[in-house]
PQR file of N, CA, C, O and H, with PARSE charges and radii, in Angstrom:
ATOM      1  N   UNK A   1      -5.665   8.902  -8.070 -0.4000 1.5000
ATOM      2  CA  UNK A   1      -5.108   7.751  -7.377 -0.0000 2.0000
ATOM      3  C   UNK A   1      -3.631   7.583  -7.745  0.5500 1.7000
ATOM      4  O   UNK A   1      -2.865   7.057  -6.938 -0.5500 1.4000
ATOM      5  N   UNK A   2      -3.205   8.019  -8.956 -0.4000 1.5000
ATOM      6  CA  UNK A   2      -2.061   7.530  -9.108 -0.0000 2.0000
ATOM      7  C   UNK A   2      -0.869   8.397  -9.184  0.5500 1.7000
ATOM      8  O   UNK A   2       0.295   8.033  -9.353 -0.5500 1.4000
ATOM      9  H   UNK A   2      -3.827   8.446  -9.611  0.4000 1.0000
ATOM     10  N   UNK A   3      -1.454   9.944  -8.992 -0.4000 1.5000
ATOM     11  CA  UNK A   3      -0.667  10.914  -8.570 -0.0000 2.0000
ATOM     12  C   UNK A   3      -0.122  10.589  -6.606  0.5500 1.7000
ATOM     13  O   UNK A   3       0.989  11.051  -6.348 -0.5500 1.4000
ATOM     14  H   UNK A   3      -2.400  10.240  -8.855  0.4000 1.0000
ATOM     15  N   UNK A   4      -0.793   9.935  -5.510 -0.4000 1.5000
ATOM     16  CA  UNK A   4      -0.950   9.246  -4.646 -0.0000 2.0000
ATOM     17  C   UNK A   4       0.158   8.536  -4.393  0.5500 1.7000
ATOM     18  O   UNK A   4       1.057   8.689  -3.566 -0.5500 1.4000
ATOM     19  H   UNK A   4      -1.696   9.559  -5.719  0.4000 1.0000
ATOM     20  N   UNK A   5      -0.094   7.512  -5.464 -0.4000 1.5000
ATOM     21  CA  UNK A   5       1.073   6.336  -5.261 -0.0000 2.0000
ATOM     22  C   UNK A   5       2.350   6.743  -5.630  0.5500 1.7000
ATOM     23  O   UNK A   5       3.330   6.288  -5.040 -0.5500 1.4000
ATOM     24  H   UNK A   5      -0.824   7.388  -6.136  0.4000 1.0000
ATOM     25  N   UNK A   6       2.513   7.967  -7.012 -0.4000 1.5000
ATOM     26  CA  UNK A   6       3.858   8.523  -6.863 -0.0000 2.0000
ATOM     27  C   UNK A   6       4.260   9.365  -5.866  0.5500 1.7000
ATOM     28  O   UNK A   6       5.447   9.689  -5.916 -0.5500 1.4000
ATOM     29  H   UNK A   6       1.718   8.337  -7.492  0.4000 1.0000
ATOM     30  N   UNK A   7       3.480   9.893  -4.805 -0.4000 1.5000
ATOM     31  CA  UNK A   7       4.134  11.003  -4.318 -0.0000 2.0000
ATOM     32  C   UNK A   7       4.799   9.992  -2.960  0.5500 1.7000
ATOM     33  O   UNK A   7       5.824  10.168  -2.301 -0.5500 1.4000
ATOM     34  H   UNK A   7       2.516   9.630  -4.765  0.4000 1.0000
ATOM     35  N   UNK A   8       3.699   8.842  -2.871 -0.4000 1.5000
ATOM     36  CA  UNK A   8       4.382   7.876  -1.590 -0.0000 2.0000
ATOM     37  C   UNK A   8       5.529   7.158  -1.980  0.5500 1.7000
ATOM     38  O   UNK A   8       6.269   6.673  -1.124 -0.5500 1.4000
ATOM     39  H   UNK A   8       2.867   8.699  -3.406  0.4000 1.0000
ATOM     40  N   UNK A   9       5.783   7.025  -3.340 -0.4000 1.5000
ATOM     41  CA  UNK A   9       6.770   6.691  -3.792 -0.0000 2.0000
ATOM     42  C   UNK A   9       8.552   7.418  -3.637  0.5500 1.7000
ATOM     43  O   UNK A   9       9.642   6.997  -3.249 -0.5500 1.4000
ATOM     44  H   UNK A   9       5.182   7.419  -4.036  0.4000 1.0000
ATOM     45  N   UNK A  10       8.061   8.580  -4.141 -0.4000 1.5000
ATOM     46  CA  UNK A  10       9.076   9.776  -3.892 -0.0000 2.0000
ATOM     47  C   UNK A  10       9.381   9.943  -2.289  0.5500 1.7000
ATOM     48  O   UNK A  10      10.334  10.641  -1.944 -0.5500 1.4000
ATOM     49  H   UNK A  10       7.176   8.922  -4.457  0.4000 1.0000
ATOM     50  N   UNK A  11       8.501   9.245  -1.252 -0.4000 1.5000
ATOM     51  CA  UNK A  11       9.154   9.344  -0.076 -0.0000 2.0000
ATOM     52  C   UNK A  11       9.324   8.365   0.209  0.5500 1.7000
ATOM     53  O   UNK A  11       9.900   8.347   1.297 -0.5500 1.4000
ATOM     54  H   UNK A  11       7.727   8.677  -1.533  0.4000 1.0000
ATOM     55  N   UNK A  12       9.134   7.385  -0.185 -0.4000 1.5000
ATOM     56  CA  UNK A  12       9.249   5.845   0.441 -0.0000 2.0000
ATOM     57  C   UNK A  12      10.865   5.724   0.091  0.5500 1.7000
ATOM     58  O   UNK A  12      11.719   5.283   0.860 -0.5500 1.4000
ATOM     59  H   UNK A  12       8.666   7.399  -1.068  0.4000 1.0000
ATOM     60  N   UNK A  13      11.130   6.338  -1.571 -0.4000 1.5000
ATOM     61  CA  UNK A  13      12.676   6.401  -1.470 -0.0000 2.0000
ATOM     62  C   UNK A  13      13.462   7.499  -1.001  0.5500 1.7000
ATOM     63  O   UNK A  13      14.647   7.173  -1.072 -0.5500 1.4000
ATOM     64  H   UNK A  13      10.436   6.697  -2.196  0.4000 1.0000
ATOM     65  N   UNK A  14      13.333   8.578  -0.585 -0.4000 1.5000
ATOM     66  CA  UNK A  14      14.045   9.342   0.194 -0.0000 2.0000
ATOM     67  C   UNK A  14      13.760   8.392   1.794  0.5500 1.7000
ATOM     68  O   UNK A  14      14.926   8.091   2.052 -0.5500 1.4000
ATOM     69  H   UNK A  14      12.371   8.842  -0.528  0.4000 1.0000
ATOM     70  N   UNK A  15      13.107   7.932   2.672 -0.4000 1.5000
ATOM     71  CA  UNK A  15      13.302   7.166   3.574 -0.0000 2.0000
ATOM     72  C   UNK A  15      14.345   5.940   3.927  0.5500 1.7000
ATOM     73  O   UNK A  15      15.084   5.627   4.861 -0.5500 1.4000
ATOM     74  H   UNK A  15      12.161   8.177   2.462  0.4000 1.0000
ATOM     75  N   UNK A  16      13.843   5.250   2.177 -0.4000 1.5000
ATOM     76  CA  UNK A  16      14.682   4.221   2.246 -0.0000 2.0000
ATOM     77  C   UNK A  16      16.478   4.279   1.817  0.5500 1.7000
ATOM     78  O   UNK A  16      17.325   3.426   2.082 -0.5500 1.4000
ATOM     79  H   UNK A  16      13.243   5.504   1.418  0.4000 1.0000
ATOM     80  N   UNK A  17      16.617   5.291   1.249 -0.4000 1.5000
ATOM     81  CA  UNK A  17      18.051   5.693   1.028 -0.0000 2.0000
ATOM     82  C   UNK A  17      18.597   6.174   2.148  0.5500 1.7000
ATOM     83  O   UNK A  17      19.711   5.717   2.406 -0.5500 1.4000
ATOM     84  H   UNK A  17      15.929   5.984   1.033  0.4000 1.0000
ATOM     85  N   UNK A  18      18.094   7.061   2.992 -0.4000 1.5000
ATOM     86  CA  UNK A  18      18.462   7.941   4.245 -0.0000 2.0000
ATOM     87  C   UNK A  18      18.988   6.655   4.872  0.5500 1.7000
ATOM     88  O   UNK A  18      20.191   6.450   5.039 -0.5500 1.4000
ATOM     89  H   UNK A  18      17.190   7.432   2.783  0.4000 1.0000
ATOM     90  N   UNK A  19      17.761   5.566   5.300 -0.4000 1.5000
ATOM     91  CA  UNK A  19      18.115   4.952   6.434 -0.0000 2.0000
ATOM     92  C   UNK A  19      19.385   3.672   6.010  0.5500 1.7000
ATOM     93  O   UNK A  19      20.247   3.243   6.777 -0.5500 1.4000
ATOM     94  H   UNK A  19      16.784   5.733   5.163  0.4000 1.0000
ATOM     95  N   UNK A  20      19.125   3.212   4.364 -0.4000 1.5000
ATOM     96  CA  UNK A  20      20.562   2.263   4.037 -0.0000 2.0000
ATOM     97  C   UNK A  20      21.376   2.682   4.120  0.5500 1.7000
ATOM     98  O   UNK A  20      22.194   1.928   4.647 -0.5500 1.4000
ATOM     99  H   UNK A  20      18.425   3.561   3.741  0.4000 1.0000
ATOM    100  N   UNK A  21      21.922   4.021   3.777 -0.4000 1.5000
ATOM    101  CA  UNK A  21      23.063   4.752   4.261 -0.0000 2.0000
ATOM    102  C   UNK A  21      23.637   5.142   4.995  0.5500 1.7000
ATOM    103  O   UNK A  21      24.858   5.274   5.066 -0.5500 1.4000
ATOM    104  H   UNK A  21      21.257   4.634   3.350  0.4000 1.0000
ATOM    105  N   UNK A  22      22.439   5.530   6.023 -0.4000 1.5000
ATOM    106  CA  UNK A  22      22.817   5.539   7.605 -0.0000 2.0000
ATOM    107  C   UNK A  22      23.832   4.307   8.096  0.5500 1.7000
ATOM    108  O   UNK A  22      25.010   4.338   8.452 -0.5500 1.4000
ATOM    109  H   UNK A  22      21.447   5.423   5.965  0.4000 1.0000
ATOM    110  N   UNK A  23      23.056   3.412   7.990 -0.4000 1.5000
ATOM    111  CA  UNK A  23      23.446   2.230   8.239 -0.0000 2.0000
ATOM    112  C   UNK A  23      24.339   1.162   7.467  0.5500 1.7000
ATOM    113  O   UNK A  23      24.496  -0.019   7.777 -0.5500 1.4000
ATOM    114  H   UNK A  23      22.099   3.386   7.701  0.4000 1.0000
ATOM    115  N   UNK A  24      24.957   1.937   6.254 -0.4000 1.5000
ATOM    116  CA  UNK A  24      25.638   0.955   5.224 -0.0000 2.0000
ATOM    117  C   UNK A  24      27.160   2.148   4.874  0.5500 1.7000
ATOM    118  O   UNK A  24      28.214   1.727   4.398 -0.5500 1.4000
ATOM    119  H   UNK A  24      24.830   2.896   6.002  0.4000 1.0000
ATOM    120  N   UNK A  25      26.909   3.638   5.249 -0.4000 1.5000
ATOM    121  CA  UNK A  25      27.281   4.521   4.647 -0.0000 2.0000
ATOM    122  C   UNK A  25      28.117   3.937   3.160  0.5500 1.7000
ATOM    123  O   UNK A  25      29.273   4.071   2.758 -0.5500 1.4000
ATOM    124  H   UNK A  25      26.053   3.980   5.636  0.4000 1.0000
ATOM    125  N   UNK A  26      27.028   3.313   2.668 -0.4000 1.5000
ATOM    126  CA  UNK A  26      27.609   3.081   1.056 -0.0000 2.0000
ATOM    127  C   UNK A  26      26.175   3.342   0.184  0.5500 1.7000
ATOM    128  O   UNK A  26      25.053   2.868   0.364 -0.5500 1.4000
ATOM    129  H   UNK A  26      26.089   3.204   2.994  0.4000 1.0000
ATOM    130  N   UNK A  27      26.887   4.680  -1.249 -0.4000 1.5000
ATOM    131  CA  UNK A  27      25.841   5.300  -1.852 -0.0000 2.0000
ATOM    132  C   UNK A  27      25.252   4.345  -2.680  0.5500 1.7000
ATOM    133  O   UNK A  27      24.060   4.368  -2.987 -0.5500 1.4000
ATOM    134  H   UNK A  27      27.799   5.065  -1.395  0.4000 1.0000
ATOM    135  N   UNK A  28      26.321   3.226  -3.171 -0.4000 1.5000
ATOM    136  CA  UNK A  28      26.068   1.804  -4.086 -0.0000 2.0000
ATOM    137  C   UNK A  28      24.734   0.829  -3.692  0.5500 1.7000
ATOM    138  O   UNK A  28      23.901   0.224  -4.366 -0.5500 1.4000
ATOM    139  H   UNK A  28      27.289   3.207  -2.921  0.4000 1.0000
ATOM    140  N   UNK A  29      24.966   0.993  -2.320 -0.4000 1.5000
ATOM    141  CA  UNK A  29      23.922   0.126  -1.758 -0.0000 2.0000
ATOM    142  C   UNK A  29      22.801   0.580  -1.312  0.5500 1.7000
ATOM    143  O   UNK A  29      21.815  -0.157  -1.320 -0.5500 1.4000
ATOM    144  H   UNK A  29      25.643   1.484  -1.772  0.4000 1.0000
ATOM    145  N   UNK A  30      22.728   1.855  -0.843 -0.4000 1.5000
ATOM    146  CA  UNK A  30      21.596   2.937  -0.334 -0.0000 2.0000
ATOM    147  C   UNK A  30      20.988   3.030  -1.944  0.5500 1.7000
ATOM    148  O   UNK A  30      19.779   2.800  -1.931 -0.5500 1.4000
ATOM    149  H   UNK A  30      23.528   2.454  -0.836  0.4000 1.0000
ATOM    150  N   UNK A  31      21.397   3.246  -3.018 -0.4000 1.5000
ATOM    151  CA  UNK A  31      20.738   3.523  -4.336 -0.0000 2.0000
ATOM    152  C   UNK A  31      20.217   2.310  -4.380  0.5500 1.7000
ATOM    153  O   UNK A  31      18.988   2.379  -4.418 -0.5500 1.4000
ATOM    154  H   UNK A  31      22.379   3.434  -3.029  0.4000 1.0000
ATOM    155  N   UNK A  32      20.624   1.220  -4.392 -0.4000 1.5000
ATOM    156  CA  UNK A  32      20.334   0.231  -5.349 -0.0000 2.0000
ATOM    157  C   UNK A  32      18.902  -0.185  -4.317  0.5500 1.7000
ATOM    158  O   UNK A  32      17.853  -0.466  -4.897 -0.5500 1.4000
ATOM    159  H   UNK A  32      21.622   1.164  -4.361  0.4000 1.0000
ATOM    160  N   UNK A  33      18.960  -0.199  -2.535 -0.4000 1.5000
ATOM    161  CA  UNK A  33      17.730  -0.630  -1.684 -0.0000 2.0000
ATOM    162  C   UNK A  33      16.794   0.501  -2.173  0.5500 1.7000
ATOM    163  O   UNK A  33      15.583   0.283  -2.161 -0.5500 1.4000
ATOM    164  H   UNK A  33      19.812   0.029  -2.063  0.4000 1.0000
ATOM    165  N   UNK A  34      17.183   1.486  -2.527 -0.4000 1.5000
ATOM    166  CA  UNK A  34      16.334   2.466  -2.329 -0.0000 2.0000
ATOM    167  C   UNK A  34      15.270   2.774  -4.142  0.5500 1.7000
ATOM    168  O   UNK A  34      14.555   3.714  -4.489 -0.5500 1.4000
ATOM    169  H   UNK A  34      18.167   1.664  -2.537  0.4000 1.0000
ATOM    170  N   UNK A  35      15.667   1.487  -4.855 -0.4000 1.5000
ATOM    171  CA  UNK A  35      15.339   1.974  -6.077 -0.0000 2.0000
ATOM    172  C   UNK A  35      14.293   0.819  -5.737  0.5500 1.7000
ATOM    173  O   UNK A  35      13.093   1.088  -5.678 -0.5500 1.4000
ATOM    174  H   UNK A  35      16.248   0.723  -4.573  0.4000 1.0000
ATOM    175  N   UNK A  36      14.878  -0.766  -5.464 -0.4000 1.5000
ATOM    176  CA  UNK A  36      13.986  -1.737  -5.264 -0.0000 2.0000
ATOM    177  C   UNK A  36      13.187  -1.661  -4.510  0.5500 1.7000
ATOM    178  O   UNK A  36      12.071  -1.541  -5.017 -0.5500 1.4000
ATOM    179  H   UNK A  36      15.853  -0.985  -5.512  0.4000 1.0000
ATOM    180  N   UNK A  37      13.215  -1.673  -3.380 -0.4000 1.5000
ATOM    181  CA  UNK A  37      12.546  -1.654  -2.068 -0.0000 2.0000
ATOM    182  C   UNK A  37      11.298  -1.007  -2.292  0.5500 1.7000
ATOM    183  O   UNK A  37      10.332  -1.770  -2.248 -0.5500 1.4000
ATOM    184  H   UNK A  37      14.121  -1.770  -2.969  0.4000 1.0000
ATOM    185  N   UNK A  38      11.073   0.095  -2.503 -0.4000 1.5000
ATOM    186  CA  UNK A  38      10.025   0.960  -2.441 -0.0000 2.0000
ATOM    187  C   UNK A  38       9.334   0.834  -3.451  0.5500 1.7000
ATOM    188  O   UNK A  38       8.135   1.111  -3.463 -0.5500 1.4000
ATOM    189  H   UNK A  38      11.857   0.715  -2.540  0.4000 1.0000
ATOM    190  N   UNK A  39      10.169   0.267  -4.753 -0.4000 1.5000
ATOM    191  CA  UNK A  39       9.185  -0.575  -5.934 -0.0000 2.0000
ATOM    192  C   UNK A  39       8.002  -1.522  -5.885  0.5500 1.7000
ATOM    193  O   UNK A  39       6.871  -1.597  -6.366 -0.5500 1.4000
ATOM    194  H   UNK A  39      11.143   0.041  -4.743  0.4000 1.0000
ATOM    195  N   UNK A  40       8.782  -2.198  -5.089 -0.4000 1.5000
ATOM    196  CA  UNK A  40       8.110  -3.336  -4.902 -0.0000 2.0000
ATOM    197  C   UNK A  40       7.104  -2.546  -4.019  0.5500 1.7000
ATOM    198  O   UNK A  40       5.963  -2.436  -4.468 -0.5500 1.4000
ATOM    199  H   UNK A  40       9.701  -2.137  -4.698  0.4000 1.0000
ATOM    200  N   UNK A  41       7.405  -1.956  -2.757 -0.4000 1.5000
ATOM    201  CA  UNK A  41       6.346  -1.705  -1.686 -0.0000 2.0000
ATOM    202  C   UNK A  41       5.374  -0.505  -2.512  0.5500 1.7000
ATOM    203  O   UNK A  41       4.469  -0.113  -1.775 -0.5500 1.4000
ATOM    204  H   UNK A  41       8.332  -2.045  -2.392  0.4000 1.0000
ATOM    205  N   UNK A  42       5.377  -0.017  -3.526 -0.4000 1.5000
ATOM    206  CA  UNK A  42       4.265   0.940  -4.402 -0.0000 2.0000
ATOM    207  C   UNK A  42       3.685  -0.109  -5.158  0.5500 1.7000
ATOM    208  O   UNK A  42       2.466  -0.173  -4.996 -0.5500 1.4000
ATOM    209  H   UNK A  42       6.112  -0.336  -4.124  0.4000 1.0000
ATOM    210  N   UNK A  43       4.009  -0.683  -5.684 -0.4000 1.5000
ATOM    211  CA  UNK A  43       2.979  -1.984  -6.673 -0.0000 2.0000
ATOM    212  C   UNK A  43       2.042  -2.486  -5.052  0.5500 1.7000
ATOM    213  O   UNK A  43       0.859  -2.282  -4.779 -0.5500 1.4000
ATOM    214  H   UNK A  43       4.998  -0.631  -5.816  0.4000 1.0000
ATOM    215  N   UNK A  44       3.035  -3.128  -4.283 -0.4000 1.5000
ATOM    216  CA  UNK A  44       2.091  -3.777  -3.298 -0.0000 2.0000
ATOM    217  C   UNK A  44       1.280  -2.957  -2.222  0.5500 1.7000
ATOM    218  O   UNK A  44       0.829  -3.707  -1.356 -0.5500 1.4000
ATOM    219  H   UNK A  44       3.996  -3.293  -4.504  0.4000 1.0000
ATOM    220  N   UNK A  45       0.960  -1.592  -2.029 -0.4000 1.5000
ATOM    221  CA  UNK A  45       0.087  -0.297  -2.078 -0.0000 2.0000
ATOM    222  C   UNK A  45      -0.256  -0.218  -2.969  0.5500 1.7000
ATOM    223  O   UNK A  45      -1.462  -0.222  -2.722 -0.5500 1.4000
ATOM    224  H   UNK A  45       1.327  -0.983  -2.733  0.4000 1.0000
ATOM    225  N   UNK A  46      -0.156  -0.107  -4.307 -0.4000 1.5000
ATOM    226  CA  UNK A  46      -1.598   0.039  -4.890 -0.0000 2.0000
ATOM    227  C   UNK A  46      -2.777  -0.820  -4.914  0.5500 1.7000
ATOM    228  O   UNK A  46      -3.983  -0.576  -4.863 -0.5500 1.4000
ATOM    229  H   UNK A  46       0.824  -0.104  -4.508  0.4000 1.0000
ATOM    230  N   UNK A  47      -1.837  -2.302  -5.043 -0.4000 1.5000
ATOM    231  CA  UNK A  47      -3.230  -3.440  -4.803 -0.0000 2.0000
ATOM    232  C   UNK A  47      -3.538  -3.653  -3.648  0.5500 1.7000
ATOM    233  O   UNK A  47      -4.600  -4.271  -3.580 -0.5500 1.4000
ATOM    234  H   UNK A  47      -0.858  -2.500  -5.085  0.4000 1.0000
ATOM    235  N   UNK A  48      -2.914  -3.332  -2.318 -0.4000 1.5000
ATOM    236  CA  UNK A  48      -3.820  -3.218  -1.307 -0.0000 2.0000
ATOM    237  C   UNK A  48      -4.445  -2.161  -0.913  0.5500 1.7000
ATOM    238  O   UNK A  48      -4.939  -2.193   0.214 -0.5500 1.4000
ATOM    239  H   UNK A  48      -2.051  -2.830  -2.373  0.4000 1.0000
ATOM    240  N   UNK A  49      -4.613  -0.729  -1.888 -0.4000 1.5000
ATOM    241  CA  UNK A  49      -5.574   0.424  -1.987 -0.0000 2.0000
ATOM    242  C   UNK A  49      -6.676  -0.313  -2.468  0.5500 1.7000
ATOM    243  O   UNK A  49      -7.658  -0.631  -1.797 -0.5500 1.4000
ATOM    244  H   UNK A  49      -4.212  -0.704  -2.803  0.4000 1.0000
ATOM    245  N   UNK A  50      -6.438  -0.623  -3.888 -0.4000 1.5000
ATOM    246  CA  UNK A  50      -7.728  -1.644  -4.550 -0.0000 2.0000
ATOM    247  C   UNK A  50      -8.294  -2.564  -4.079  0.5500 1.7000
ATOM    248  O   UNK A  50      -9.331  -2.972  -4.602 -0.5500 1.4000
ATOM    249  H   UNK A  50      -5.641  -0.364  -4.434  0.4000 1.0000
ATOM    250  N   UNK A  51      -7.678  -3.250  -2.759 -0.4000 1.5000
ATOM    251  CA  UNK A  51      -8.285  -4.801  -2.175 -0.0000 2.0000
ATOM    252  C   UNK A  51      -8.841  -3.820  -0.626  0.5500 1.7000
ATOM    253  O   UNK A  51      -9.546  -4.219   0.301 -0.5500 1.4000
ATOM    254  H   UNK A  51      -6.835  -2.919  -2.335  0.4000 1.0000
ATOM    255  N   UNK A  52      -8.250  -2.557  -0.816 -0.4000 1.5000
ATOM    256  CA  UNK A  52      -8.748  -2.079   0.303 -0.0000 2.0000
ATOM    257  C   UNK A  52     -10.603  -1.412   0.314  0.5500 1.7000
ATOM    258  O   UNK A  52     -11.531  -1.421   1.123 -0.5500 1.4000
ATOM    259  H   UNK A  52      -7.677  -2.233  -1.569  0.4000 1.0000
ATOM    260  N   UNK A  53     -10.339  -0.824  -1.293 -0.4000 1.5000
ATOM    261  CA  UNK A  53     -11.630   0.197  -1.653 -0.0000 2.0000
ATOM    262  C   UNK A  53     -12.715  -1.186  -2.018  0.5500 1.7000
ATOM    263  O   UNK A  53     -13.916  -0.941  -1.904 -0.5500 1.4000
ATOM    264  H   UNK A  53      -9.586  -0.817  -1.950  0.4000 1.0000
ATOM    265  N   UNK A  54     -12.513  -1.899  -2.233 -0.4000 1.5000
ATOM    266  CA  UNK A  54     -13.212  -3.525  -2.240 -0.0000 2.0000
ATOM    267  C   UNK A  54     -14.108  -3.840  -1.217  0.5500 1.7000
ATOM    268  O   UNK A  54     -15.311  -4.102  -1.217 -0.5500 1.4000
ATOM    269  H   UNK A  54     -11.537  -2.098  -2.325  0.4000 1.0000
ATOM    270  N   UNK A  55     -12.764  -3.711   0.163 -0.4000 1.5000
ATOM    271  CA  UNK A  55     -13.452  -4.096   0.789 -0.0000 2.0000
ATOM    272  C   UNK A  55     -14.197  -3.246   1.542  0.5500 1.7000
ATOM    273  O   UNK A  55     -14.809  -3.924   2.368 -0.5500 1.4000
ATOM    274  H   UNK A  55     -11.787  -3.498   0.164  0.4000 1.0000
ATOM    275  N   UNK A  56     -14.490  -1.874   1.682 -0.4000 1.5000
ATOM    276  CA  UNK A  56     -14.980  -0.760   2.033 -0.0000 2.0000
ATOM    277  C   UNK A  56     -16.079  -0.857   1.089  0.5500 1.7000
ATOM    278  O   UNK A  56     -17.096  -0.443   1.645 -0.5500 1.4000
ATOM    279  H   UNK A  56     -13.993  -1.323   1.012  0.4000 1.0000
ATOM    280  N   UNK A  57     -16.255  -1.144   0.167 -0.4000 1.5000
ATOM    281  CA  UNK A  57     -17.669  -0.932  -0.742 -0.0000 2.0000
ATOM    282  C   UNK A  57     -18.235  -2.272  -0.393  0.5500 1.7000
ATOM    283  O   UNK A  57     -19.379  -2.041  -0.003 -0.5500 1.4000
ATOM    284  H   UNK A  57     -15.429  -1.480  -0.285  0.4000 1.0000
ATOM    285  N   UNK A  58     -17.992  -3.632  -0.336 -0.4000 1.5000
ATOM    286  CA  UNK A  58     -18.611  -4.261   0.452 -0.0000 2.0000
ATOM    287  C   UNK A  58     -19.226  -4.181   1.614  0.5500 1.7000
ATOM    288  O   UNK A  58     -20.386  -4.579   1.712 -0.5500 1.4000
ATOM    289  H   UNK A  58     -17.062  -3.820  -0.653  0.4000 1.0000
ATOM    290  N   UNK A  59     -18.356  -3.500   2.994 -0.4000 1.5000
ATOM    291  CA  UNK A  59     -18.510  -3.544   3.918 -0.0000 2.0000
ATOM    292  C   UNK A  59     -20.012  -2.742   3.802  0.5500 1.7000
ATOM    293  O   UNK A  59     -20.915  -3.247   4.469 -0.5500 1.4000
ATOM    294  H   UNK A  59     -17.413  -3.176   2.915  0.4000 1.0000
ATOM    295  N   UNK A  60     -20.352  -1.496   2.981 -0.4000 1.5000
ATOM    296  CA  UNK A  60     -21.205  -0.651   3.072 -0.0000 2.0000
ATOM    297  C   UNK A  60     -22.528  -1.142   2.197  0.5500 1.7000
ATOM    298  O   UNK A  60     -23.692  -0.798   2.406 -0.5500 1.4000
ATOM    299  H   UNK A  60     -19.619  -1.085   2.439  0.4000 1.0000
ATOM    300  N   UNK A  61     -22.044  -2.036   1.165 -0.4000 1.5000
ATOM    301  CA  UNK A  61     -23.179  -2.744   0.794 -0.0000 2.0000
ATOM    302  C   UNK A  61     -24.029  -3.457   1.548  0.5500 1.7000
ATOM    303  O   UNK A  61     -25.219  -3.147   1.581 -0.5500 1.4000
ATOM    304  H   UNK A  61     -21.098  -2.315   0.995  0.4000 1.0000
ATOM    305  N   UNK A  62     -23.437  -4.718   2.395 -0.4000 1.5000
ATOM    306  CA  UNK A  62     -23.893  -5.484   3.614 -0.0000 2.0000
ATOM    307  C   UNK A  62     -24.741  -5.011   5.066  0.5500 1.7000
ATOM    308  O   UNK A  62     -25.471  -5.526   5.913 -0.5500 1.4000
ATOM    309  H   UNK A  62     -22.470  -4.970   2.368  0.4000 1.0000
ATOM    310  N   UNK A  63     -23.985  -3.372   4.669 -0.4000 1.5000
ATOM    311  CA  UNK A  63     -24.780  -2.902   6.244 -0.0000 2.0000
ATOM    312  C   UNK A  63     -25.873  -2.369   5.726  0.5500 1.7000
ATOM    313  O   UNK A  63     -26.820  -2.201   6.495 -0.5500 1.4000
ATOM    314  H   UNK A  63     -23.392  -2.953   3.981  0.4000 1.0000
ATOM    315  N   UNK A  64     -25.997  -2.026   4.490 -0.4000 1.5000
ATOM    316  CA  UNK A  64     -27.720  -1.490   3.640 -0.0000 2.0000
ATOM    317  C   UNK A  64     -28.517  -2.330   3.339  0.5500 1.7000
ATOM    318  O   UNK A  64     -29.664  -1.894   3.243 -0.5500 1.4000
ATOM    319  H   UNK A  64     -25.228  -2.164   3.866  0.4000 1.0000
ATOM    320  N   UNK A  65     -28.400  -3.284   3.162 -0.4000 1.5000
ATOM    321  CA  UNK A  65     -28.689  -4.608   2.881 -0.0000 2.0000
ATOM    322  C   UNK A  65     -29.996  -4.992   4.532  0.5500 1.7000
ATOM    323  O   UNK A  65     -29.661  -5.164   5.704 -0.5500 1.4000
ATOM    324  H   UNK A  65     -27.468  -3.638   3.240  0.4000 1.0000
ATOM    325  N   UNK A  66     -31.017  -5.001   4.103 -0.4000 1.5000
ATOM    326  CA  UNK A  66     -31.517  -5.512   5.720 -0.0000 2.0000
ATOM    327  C   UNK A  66     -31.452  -7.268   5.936  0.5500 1.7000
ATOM    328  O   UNK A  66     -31.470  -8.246   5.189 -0.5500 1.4000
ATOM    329  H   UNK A  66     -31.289  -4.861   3.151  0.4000 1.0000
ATOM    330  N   UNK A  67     -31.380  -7.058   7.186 -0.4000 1.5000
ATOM    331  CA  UNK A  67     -31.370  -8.326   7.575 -0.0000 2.0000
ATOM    332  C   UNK A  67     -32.334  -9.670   7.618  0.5500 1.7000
ATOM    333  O   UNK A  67     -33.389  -9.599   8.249 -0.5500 1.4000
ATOM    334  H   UNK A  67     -31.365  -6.264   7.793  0.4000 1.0000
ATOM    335  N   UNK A  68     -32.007 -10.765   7.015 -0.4000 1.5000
ATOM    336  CA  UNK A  68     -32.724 -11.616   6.559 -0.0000 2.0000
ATOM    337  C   UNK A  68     -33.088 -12.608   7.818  0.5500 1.7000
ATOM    338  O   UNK A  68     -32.241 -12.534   8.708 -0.5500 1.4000
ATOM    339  H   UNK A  68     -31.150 -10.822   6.502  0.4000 1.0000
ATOM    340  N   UNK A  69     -33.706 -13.132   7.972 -0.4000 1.5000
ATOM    341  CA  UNK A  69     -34.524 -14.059   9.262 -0.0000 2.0000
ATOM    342  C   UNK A  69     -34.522 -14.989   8.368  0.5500 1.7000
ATOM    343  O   UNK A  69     -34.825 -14.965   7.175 -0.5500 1.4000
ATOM    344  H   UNK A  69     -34.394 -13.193   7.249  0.4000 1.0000
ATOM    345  N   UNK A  70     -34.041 -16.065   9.259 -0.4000 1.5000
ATOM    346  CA  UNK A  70     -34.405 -17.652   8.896 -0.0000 2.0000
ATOM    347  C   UNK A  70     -35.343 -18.059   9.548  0.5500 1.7000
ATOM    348  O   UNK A  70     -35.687 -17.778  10.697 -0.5500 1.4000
ATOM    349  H   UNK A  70     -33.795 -16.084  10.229  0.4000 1.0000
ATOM    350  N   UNK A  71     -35.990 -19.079   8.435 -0.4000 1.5000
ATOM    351  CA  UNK A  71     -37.604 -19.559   8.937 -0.0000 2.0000
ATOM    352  C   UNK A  71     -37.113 -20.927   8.870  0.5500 1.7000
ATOM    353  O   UNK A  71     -36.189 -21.419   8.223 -0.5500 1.4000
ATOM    354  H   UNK A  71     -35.711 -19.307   7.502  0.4000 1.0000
ATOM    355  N   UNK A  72     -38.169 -21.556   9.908 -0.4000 1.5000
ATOM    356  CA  UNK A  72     -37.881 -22.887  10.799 -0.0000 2.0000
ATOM    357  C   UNK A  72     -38.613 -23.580   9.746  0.5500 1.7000
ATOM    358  O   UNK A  72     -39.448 -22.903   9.146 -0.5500 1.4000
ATOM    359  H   UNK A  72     -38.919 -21.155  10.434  0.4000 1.0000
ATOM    360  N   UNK A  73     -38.506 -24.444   9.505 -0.4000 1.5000
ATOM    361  CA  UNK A  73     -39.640 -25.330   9.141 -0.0000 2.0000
ATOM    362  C   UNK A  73     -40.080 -26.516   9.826  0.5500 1.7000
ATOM    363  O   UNK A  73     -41.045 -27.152   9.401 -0.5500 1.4000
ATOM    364  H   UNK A  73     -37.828 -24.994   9.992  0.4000 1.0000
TER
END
């Protein structure tokens, strides 16, 4: 898993430098978006991998699970 999050990491900042620079052509500012930016967005991918595999093992618990009938009284 966490070989994963570095390798999306290693492109999340080659993306994010390409495109601040494109658009800033300054290396000061392309480094500095490109160090934060993708920081933040790898912490917040990993916990929505984990809130993701959560909810996938739920989802598969519930459908094994048979279905319960309510009784009238």
């Amino acid at each position: 898993m966490m070989l994963k999050t570095l390798t999306f990491a290693a492109l999340h900042f080659s993306v994010a430098f390409s495109v601040t620079y494109i658009l800033t052509d300054s290396i000061g500012v392309s480094g500095a978006v490109a160090l934060v930016e993708p920081l933040i967005n790898t912490v917040v991918f990993y916990f929505h991998e984990k809130a993701w595999n959560l909810y996938e093992k739920n989802k598969t618990v519930q459908q094994t699970q048979p279905f319960q009938l309510h009784r009238c009284s």
